[in-house]
C-alpha positions as CSV (number, residue, x, y, z in Angstrom):
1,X,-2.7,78.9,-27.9
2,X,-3.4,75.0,-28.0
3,X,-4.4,73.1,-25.1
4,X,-1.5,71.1,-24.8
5,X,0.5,74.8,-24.2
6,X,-1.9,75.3,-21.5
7,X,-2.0,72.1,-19.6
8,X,1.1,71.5,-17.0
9,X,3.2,68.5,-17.2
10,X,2.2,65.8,-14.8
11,X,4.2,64.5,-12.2
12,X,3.9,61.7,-9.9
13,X,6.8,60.4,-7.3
14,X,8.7,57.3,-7.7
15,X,9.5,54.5,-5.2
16,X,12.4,56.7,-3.2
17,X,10.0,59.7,-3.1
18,X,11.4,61.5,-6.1
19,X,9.6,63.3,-8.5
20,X,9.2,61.9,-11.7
21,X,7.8,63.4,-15.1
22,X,7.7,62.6,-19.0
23,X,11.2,62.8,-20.5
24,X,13.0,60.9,-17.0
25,X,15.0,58.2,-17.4
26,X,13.9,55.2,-14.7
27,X,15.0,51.9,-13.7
28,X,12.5,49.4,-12.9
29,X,11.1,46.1,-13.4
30,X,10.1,45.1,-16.7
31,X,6.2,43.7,-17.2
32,X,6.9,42.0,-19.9
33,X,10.6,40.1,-18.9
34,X,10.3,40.9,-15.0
35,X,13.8,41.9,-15.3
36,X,15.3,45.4,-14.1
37,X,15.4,47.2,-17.1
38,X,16.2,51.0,-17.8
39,X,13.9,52.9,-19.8
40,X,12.4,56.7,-20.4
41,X,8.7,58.5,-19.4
42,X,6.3,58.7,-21.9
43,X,3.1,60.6,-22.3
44,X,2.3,60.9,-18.0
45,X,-1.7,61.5,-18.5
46,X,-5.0,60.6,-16.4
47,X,-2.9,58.3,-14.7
48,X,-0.8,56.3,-16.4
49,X,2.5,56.8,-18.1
50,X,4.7,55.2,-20.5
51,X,7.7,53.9,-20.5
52,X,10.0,52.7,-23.3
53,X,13.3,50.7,-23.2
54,X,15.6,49.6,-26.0
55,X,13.0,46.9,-26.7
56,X,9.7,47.0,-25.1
57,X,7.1,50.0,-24.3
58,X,4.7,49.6,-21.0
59,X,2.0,51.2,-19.8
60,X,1.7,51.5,-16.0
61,X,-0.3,53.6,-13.6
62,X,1.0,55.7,-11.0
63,X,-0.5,53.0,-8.6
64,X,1.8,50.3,-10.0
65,X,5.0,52.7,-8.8
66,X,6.1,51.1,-6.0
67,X,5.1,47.5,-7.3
68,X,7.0,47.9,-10.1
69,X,10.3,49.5,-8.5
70,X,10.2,52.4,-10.5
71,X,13.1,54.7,-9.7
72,X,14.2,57.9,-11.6
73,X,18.1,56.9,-12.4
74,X,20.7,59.7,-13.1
C-alpha cells in the first residue's frame, strides 16, 4: 500500500462555511485577472491548493479563502 492510499484527502471550508476538497468545482476571484472566474481543486496539500480554470492555474492557501471569495459552486 502507497502512501498516497494511506493519507486522507484534505479538506478545508470555503467562504460560506462549506467544505471544500480536491475535485470541487469553485467560483472565485481570479489572481491573475481579478475577475470571478469558475474553476476546479487541485492537489489540497500542507496548505495550499490548486485551482484551475479554462485558462489559468493558481495556487492559494487555505488562508487566502475568504480573501479570495472562494465558494464551492454546484
Amino acid at each position: 500500500m502507497s502512501k498516497a492510499d494511506i493519507r486522507e484527502l484534505e479538506k478545508t471550508k470555503d467562504c460560506d462555511g462549506n467544505i471544500i476538497q480536491s475535485g470541487d468545482k469553485v467560483s472565485y476571484i481570479n489572481r491573475i485577472t481579478e475577475m470571478v472566474t469558475e474553476g476546479i481543486i487541485h492537489h489540497m496539500i500542507g496548505g495550499s491548493f490548486g485551482i484551475e480554470s479554462k485558462t489559468h492555474r493558481g495556487i492559494y492557501k487555505y488562508t487566502e479563502v475568504n480573501t479570495f471569495q472562494i465558494r464551492k459552486t454546484k
